[in-house]
C-alpha positions as CSV (number, residue, x, y, z in Angstrom):
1,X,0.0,0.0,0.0
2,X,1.6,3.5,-0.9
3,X,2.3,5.1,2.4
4,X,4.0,8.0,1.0
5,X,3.0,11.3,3.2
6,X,4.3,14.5,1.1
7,X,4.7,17.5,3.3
8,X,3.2,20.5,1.6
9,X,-0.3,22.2,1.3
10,X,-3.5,21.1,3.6
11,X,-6.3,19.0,2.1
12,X,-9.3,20.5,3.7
13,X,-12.6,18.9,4.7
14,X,-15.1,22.0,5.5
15,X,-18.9,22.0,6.2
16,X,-20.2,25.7,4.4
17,X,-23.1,27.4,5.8
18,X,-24.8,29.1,2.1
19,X,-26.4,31.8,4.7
20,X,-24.1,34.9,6.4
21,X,-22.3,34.3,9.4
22,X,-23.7,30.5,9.4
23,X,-21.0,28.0,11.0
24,X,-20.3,24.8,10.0
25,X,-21.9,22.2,11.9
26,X,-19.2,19.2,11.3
27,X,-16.2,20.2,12.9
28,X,-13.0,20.5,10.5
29,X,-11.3,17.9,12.4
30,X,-9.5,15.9,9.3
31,X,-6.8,17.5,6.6
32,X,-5.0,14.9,4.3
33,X,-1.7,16.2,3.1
34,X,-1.1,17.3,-0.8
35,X,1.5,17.8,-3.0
36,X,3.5,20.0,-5.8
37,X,1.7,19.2,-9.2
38,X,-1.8,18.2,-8.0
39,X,-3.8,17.6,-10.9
40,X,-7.5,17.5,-9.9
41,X,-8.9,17.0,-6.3
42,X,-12.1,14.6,-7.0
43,X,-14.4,14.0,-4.6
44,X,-17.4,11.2,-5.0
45,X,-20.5,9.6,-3.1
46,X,-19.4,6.1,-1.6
47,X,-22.8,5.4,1.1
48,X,-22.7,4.9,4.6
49,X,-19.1,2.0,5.3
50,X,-18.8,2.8,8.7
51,X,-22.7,1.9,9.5
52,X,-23.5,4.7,11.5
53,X,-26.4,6.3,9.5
54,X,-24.6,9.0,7.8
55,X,-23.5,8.9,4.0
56,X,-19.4,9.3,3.5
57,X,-17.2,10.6,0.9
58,X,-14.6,9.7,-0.9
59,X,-11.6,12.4,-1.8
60,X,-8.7,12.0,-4.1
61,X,-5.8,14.2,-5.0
62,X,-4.9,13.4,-8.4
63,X,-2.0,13.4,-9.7
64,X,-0.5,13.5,-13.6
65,X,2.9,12.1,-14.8
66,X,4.0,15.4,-14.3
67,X,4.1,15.0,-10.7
68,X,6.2,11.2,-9.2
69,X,3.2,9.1,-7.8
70,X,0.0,8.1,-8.7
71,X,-2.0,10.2,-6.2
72,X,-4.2,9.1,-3.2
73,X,-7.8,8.3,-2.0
74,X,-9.1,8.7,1.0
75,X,-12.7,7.8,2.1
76,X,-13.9,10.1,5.0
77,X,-16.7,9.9,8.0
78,X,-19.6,12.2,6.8
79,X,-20.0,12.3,11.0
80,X,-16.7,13.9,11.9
81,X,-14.7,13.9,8.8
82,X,-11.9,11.2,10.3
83,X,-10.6,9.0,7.5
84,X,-12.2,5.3,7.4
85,X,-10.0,3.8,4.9
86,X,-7.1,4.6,2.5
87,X,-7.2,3.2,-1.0
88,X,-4.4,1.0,-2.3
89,X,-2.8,2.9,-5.6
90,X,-0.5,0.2,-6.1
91,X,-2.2,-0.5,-9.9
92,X,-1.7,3.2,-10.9
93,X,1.0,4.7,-12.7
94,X,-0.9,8.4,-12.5
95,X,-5.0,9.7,-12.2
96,X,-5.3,7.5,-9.3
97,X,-9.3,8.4,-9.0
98,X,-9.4,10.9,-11.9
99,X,-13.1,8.5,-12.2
100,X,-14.5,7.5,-9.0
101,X,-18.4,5.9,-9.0
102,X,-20.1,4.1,-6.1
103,X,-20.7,0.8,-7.2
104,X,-22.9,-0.5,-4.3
105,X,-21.8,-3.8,-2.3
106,X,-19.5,-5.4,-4.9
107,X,-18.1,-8.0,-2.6
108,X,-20.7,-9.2,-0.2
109,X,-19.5,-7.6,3.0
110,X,-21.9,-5.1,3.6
111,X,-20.3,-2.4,3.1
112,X,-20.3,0.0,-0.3
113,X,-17.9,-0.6,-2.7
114,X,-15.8,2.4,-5.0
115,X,-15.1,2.2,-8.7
116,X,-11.6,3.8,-9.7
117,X,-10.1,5.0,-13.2
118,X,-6.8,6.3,-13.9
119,X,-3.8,5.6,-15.7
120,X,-1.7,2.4,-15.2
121,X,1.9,3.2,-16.6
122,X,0.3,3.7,-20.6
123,X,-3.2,2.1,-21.0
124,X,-6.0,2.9,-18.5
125,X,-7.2,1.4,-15.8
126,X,-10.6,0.5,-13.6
127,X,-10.4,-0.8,-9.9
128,X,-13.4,-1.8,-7.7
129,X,-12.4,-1.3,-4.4
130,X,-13.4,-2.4,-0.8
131,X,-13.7,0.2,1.6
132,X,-13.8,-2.3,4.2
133,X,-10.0,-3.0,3.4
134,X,-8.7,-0.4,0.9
135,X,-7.8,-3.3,-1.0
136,X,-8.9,-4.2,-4.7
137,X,-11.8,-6.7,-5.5
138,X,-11.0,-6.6,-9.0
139,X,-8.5,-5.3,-11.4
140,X,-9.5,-4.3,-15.2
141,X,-6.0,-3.0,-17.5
142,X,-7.7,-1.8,-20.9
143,X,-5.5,-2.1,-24.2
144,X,-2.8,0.5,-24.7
145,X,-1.0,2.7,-25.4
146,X,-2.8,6.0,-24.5
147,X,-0.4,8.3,-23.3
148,X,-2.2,11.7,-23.1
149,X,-4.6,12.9,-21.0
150,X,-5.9,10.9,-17.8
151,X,-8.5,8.3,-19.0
152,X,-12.4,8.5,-19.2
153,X,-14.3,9.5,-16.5
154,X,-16.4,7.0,-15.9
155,X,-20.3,6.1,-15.1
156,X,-22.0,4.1,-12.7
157,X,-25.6,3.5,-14.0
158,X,-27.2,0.7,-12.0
159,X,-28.0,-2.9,-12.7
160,X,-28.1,-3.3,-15.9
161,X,-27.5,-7.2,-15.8
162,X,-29.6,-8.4,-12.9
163,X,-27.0,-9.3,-10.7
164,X,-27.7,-6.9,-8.2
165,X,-24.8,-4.7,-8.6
166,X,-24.6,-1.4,-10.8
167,X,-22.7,-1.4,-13.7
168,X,-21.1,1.4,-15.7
169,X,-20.4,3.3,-19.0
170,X,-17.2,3.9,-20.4
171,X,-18.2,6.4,-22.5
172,X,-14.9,5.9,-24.8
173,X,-14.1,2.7,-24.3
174,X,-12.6,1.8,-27.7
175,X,-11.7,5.4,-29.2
176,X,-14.3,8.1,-30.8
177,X,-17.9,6.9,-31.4
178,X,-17.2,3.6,-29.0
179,X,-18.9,3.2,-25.9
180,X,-18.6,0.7,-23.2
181,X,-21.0,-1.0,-20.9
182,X,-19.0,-3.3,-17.8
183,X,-20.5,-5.0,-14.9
184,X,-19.2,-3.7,-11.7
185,X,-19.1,-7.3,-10.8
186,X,-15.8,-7.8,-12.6
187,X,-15.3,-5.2,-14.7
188,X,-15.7,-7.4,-18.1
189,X,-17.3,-6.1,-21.1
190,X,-21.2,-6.8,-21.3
191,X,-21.9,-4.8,-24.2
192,X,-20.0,-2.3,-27.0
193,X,-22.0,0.7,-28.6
194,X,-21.1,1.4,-31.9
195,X,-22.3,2.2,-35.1
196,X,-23.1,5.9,-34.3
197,X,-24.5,8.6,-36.8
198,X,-21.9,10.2,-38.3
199,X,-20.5,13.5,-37.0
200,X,-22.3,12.4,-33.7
201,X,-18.7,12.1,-31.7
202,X,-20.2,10.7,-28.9
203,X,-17.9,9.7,-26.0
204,X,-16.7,12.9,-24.1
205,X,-18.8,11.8,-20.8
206,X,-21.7,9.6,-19.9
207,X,-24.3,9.9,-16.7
208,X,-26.9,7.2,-15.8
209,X,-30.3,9.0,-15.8
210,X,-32.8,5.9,-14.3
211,X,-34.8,3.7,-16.2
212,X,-36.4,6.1,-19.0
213,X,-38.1,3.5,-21.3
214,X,-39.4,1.3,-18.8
215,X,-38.6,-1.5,-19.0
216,X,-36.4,-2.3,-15.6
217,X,-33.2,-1.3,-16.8
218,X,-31.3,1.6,-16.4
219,X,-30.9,3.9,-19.0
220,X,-28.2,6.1,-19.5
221,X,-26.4,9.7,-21.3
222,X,-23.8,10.3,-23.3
223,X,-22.3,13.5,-24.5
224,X,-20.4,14.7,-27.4
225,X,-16.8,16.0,-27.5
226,X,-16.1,19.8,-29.2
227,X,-17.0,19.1,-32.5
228,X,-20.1,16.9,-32.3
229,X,-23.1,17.2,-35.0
230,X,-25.1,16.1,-31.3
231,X,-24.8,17.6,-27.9
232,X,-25.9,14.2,-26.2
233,X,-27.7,11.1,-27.2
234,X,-29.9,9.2,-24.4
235,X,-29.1,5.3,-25.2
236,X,-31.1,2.1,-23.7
237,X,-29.3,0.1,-20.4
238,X,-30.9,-3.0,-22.3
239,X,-29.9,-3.3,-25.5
240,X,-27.5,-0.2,-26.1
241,X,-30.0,1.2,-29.1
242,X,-30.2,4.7,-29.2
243,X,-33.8,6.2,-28.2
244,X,-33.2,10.0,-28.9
245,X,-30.6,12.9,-29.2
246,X,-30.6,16.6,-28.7
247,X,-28.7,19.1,-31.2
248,X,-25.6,21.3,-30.3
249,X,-26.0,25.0,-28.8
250,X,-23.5,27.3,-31.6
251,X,-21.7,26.7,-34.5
252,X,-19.1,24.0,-32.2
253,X,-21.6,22.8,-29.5
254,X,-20.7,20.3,-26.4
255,X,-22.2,18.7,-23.8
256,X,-19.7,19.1,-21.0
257,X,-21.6,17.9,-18.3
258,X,-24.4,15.4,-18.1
259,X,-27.0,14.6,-15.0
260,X,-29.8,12.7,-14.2
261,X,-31.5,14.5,-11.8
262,X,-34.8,12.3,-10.9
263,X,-38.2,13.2,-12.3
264,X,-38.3,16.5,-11.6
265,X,-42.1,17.2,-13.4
266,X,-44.0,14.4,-11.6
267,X,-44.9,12.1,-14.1
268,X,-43.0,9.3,-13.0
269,X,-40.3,9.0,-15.3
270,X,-37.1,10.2,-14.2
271,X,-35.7,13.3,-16.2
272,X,-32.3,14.3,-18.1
273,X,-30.0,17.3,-17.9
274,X,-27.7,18.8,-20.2
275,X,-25.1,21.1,-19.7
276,X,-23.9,22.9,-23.2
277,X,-21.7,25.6,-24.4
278,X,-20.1,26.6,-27.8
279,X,-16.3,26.0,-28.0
280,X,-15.3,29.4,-28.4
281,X,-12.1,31.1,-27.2
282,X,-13.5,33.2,-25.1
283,X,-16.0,30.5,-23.2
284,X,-20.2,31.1,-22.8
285,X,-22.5,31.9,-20.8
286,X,-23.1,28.2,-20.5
287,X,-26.9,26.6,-20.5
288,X,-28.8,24.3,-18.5
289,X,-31.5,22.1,-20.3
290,X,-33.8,19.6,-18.3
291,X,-35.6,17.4,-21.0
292,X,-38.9,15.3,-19.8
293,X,-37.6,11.6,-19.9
294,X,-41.1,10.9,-20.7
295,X,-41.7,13.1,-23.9
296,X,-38.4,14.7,-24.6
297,X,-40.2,17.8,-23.6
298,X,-38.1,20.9,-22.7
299,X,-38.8,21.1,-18.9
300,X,-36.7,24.2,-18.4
301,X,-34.0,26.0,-19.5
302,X,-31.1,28.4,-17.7
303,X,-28.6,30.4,-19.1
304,X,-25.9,32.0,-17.8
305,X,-25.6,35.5,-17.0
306,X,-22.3,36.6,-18.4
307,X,-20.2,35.9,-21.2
308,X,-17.5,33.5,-19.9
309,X,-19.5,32.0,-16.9
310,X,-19.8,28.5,-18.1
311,X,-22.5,27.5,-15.9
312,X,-23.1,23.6,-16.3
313,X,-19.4,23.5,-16.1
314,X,-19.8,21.3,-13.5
315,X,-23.4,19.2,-12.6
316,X,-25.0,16.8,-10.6
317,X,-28.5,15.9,-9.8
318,X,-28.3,17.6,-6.5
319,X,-31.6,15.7,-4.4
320,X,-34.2,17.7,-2.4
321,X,-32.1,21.0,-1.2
322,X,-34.4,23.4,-0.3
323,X,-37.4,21.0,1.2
324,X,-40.2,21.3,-1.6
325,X,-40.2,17.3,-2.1
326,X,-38.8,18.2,-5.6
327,X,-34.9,16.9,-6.6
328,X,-33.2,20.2,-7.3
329,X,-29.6,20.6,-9.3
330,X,-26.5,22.0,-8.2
331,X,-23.9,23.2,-10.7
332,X,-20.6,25.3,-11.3
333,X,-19.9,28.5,-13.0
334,X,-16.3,29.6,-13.6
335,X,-14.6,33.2,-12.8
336,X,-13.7,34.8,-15.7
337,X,-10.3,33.9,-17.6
338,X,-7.5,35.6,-15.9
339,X,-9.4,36.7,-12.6
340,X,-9.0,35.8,-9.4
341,X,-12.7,35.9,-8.4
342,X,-13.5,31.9,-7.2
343,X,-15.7,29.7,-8.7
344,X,-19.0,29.6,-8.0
345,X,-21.8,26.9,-6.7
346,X,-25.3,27.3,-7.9
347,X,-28.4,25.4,-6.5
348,X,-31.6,25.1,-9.3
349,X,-34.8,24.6,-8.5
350,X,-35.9,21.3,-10.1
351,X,-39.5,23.2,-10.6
352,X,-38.5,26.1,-13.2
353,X,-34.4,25.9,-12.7
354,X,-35.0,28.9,-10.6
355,X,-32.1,29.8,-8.3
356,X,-32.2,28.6,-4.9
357,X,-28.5,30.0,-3.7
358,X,-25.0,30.6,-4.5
359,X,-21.8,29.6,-2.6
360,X,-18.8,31.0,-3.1
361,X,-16.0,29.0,-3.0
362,X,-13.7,30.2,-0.1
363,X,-10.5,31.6,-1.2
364,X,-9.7,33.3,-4.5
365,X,-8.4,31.8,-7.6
366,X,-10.7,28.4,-5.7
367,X,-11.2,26.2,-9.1
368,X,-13.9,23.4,-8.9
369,X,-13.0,20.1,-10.4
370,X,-15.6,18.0,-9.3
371,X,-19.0,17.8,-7.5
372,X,-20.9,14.9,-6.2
373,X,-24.1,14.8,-3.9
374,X,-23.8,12.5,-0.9
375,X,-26.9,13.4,0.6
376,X,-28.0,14.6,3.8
377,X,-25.1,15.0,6.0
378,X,-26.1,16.6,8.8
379,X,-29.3,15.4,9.2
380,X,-32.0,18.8,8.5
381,X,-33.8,17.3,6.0
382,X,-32.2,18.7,3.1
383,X,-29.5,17.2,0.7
384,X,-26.0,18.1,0.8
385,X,-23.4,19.3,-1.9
386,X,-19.5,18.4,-2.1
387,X,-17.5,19.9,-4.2
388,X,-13.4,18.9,-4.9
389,X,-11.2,22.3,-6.0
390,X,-8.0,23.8,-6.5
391,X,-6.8,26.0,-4.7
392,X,-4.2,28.5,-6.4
393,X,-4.0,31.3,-3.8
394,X,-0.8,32.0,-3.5
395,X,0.1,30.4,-6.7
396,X,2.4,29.1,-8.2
397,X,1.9,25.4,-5.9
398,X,-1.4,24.4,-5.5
399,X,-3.8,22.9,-2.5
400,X,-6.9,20.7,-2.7
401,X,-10.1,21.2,-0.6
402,X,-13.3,19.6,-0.5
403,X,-15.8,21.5,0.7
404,X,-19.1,20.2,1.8
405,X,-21.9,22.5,1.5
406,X,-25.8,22.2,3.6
407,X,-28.3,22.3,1.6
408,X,-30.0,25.9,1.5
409,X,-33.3,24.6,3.1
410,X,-37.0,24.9,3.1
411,X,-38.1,27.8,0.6
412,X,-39.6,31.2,1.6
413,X,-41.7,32.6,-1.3
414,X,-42.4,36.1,-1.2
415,X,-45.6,36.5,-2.9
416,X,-44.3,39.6,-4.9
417,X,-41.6,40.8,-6.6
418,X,-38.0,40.5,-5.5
419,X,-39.0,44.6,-5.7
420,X,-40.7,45.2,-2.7
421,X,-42.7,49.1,-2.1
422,X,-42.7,50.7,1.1
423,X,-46.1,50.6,2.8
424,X,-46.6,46.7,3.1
425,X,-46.4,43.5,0.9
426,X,-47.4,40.0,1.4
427,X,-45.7,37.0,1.8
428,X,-46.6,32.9,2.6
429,X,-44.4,30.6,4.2
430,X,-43.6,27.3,2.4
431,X,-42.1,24.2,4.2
432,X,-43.3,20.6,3.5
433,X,-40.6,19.4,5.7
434,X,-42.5,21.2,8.7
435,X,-46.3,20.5,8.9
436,X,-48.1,21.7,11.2
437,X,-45.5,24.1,12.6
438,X,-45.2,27.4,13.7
439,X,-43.5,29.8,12.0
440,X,-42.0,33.6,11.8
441,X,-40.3,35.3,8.8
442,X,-37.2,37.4,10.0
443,X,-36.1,40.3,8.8
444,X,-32.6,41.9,9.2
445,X,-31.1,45.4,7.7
446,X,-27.3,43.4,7.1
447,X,-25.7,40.7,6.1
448,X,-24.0,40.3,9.7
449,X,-23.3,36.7,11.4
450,X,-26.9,35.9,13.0
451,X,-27.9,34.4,16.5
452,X,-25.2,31.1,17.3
453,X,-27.4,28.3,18.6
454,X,-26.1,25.7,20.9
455,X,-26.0,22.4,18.6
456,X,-23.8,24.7,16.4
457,X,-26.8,26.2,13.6
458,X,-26.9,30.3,13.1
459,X,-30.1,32.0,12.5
460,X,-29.0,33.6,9.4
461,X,-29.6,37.4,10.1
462,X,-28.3,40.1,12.4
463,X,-30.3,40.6,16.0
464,X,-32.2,43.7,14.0
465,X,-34.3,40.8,12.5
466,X,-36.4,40.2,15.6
467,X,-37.3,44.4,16.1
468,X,-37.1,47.4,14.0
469,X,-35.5,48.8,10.9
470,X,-33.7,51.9,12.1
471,X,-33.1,54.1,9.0
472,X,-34.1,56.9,10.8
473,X,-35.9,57.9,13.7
474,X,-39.5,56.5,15.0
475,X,-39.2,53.5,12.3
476,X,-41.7,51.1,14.3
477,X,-41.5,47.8,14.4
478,X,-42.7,44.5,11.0
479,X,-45.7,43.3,12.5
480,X,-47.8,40.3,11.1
481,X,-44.9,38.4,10.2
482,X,-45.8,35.0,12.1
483,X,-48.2,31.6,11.3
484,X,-48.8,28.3,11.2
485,X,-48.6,25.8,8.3
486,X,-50.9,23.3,7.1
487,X,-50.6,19.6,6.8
488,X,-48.9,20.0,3.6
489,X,-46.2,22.7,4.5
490,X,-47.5,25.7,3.5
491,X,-49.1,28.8,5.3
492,X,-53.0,28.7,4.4
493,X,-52.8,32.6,3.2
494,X,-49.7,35.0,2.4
495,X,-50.1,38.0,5.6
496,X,-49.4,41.4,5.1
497,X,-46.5,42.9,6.3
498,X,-46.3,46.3,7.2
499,X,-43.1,48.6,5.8
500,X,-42.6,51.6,7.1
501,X,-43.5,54.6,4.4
502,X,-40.0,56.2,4.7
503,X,-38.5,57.8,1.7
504,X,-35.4,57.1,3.3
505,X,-36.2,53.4,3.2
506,X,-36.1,53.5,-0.7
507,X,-33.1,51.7,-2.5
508,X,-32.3,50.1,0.8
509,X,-32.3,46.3,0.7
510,X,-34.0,44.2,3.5
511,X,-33.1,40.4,4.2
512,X,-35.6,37.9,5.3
513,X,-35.6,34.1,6.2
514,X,-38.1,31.6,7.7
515,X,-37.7,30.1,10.9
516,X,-39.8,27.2,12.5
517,X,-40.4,26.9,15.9
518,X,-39.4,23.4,17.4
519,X,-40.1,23.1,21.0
520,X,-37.6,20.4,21.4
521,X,-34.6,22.3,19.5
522,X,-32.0,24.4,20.4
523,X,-33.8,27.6,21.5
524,X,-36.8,26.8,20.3
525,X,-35.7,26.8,16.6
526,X,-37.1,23.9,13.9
527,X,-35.5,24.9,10.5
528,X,-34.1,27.5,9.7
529,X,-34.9,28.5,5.5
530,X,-32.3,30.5,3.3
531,X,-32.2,34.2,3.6
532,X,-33.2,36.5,0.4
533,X,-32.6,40.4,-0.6
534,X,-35.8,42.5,-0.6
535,X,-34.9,45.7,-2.6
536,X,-37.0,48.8,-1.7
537,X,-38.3,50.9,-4.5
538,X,-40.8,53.9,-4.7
């Protein structure tokens, strides 16, 4: 087993609060130590191995041949961040976990299995590994040579054989226009895809999206490389055919990231994302397209703001983030070329693709690499994001961090615009994660760390929240800002709340957030929603 510890930059587990001042409520107890060269930090879903009801992670520095090594793996506690097992590299040459895939109980201990690709001296390489013992179950050496670049990143799907263990897609497993289905039994080929249209150049990526046709077998994604006729094709688990395709965005479209995100409209059949931008030198705006599994109907579509952004860089079907009962999406979009402004994380509503919340990755010059979506973490309800970066701040060595960021929580819609006039507007609570429980809607004149609680949660806004808004003098208090909500989570009828009519109020921008009352919690406090701008206008 590769033992080597390199002493340079930390490797940083972090739990990030998406609301100001919020602290994290798993302590930062666990760094794993980096290197000079580090070529990706990855980080992946693995399940609960240590059996004690929360999901864990896996984290890998990667390394290229650049760099002496083949990287390392470590799976981490999703309870305290300690480190459960370390992954034996021994059949890597370089890109030890440039793929990593949960792959379910491969072995028949009880205990979830990993899937690793990389690079083993000139061919690539896939590893299923036990992360009861580190060790691997099976070993997979693909025919060589391929000497650039790091390897496919590959897809778990699910069963598609019916031996209770989830296969995956190499999505270019024989060169251009040749993708690969293996069991994650053993790794051996159970079916080649080939034959594709011409121009299609399917093979850049791959997701598993859920059974679409149904039939029982998964189905699966694949997406095109920079000079694809097709952004994406969506091909059948069962017999490899392909059922549909959607066209390229531009002149030289891509799919660069691929999702399946669950059935976000209802209907019972789970849903596909796409993630496209024109290869252009300066980058895109990047768009977001959800397509109904069920008629290829365009659920919704997001662009991004700003030339450069690339949002969809980065995408994963995030689960339930904000308590509506709907899976939601969480995605990356990139600083601009040359500046030192961090990436970004963006949570979409799985309704319209709406945005829930940004996070900011922590440092500038913080590049994402990957993001995964182990689930809840800390237990409110709400899934959780991870997301593996780069951190080039001060340059020229970089550090890896993973940083693991809570869910935004249950949704408070303001029944107007994000505008709001002075005088009074109405809002209505909505939480389906709380029936039947009280609750008040804060409202704060900052952005300033909030009330600490004792198990470690921060009500998002400054002490101001709870009284007045002090412009100027004789401001009185919000009143009408409390309720109760139905069986279903939602406040029977939006209240009025009443805004001081104070010209000095206009272009000032309030904050508000939904708190539920819990008699048993910390202070009282159930849940505790995201907090949203309120912009004053005449």
């Amino acid at each position: 087993m590769d033992t080597a510890t390199p002493a340079l930059p930390t490797f940083v587990f972090i739990l990030a609060a998406l609301t100001p001042g919020q602290t994290p409520v798993l302590p930062a107890t666990a760094s794993l130590p980096t290197s000079p060269g580090t070529y990706s930090v990855v980080v992946a879903t693995v399940g609960d191995v240590d059996g004690d009801g929360s999901p864990d992670l896996a984290i890998a520095e990667v390394r290229s041949w650049v760099t002496p090594g083949p990287g390392s793996i470590s799976v981490l506690s999703g309870t305290d961040a300690s480190v459960l097992v370390t992954l034996d590299s021994t059949p890597f040459a370089a890109y030890f976990g440039w793929s990593m895939q949960p792959l379910g109980d491969v072995d028949g201990d009880g205990v979830p299995d990993l899937l690793i690709g990389g690079m083993a001296t000139n061919t690539p390489v896939f590893v299923a590994y036990s992360c009861a013992t580190g060790l691997p179950i099976w070993i997979n050496v693909l025919p060589g040579p391929l000497t650039v670049g790091p390897g496919p990143i590959l897809a778990a799907i699910g069963d598609v054989n019916g031996d209770g263990i989830s296969d995956f897609v190499d999505p270019d497993g024989a060169g251009p226009n040749a993708t690969q289905i293996r069991s994650g039994a053993d790794g051996t080929l159970l079916r080649g895809i080939t034959g594709f249209p011409v121009g299609a150049s399917y093979g850049f990526n791959a997701a598993g999206v859920g059974d679409v046709t149904g039939d029982g077998v998964p189905d699966f994604v694949v997406g095109s490389n920079y000079f694809g006729n097709r952004a994406a094709g969506l091909f059948s688990g069962a017999t490899g055919a392909e059922i549909r395709s959607w066209p390229v965005v531009g002149p030289i479209g891509w799919a660069y990231a691929l999702a399946g995100p669950g059935d976000v409209d209802d209907d019972g059949v789970p849903d596909i994302a796409i993630a496209t931008s024109p290869n252009t030198a300066t980058g895109s705006e990047g768009q977001i397209t959800v397509w109904s599994g069920a008629t290829n109907q365009q659920v919704f579509s997001v662009q991004g703001e700003m030339v450069a952004m690339n949002l969809g860089l980065l995408l994963t079907g995030a689960g339930d983030v904000d308590g509506d009962t709907v899976p939601d999406l969480a995605t990356v979009a990139t600083a601009p070329f040359a500046s030192t402004s961090p990436d970004v994380v963006r949570f979409l509503s799985g309704r319209d693709g709406s945005t829930i919340a940004n996070f900011e990755l922590p440092t500038p010059l913080s590049r994402a690499n990957r993001i995964a979506t182990p689930g809840d973490i800390d237990g409110d309800g709400c899934s959780d994001v991870a997301v593996g970066s780069q951190e080039w701040s001060p340059p020229p060595i970089p550090s890896g961090r993973v940083q693991l960021i809570r869910g935004p929580g249950p949704a408070l819609d303001v029944l107007s615009p994000a505008s709001i006039t002075s005088g009074a507007f109405a809002l209505q609570a909505r939480c389906p994660l709380e029936a039947n429980a009280p609750w008040i809607a804060l409202f704060s004149m900052s952005t300033l760390p909030g009330i600490a609680l004792p198990d470690g949660r921060t009500i998002p806004l400054a002490l101001d929240a709870l009284t007045v808004l002090a412009v100027t003098p004789g401001n009185g208090v919000f009143f009408n800002v409390a309720g109760t909500l139905d069986a279903a989570g939602i406040a029977p009828t939006a209240v009025s709340v009443l805004l001081p009519n104070d010209p000095a109020l206009i272009g000032v921008t309030i904050w508000t957030a939904l708190v539920t009352a819990d008699p048993g919690g910390a202070w009282g406090v159930g849940r505790i929603g995201r907090s949203r701008p309120l912009l004053i206008v005449p």
